[in-house]
Every structure is written in C-alpha cells, then in structure tokens.
C-alpha positions as CSV (number, residue, x, y, z in Angstrom):
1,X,-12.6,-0.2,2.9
2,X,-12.5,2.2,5.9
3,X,-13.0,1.5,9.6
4,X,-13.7,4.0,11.3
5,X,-14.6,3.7,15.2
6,X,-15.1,6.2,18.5
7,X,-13.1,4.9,21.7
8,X,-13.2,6.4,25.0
9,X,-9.5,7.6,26.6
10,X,-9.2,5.8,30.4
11,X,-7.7,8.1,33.1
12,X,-4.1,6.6,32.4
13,X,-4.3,7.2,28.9
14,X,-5.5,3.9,27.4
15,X,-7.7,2.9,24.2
16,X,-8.7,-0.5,22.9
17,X,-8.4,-1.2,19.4
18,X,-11.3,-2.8,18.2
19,X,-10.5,-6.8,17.6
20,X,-11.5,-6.1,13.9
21,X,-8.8,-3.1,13.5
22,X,-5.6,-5.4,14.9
23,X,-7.0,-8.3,13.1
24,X,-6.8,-6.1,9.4
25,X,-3.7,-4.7,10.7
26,X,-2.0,-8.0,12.1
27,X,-1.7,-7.1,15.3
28,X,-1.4,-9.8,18.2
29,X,-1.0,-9.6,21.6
30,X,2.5,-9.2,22.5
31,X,3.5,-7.4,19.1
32,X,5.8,-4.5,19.8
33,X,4.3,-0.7,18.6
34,X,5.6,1.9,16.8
35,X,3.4,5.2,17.7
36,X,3.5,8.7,15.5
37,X,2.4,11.7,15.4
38,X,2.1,12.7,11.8
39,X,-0.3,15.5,10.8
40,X,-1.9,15.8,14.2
41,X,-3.0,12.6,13.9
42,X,-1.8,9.6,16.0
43,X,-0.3,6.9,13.8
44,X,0.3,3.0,15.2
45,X,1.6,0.8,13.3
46,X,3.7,-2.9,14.2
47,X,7.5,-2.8,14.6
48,X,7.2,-5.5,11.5
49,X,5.3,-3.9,9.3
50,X,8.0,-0.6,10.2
51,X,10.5,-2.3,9.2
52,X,9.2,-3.8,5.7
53,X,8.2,-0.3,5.0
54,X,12.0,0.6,5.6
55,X,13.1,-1.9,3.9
56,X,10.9,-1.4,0.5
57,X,12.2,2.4,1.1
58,X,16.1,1.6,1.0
59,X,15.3,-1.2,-1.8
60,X,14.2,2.0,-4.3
61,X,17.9,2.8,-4.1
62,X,19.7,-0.5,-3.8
63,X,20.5,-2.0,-7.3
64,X,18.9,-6.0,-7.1
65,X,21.9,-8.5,-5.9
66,X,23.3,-5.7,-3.8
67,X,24.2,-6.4,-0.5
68,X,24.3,-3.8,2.4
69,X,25.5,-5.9,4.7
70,X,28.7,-6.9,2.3
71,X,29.3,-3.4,1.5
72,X,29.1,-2.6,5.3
73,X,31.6,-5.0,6.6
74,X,33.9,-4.4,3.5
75,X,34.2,-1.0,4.2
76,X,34.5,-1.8,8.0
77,X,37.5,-3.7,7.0
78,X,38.9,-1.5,4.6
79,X,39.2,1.5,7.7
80,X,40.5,-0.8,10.3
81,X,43.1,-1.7,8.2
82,X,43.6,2.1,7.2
83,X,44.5,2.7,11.2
C-alpha cells in the first residue's frame, strides 16, 4: 500500500508528516531522524529503524554465534600488549 500526500513547505523550512505516515512508520514524538538525499528524493527514516537496517546489513557477513564486540576487544588487547 502507498501513501502518497502533498504538504506545504513553511518559511523556515518545515513539513508535517501526516499522523497516518509516522504512525506506519513508527514515528513518535521525540524520536530522533535520520534525513537523506538519495536519488533527488528526500529520505526520513528513525535512528532505530537506521540502525536495524545496519545491523541486518553487517549480519549478511557475520557467521551466526559471532561476536563483534569479542573480536573487537580481543584484538584491542592483542595491540596494547604489542606496544
């Protein structure tokens, strides 16, 4: 299903997003934004929903029971003990 809506620009530069657009998009008051410009279009998405994407992306290359973090601290360790 696509909403599509028309929205006036103020003089400062603002537009409301239509209650029904945060609502499918889970966007609350006090949620921070992550704006884009992608293919001259404007992109908005939630700093949440940025980072799950992220996070799906790096999980593609991450065998399962792999931790990052480990791996990050390990080597961490490994070149303050090299110094």
């Amino acid at each position: 299903m696509t909403l599509k809506t028309r929205r006036r620009v103020s003089e400062n530069g603002r537009v409301v997003i239509p209650a029904s657009f945060r609502k499918r998009l889970g966007i609350r008051a006090g949620d921070e934004a992550v704006l884009e410009i992608q293919d001259d279009e404007l992109r908005i998405r939630t700093m949440n929903r940025n980072i799950a994407r992220a996070q799906r992306l790096v999980r593609k290359h991450v065998k399962a029971g792999t931790s990052l973090v480990d791996e990050l601290n390990a080597e961490r360790r490994e070149a303050a003990r090299n110094e």
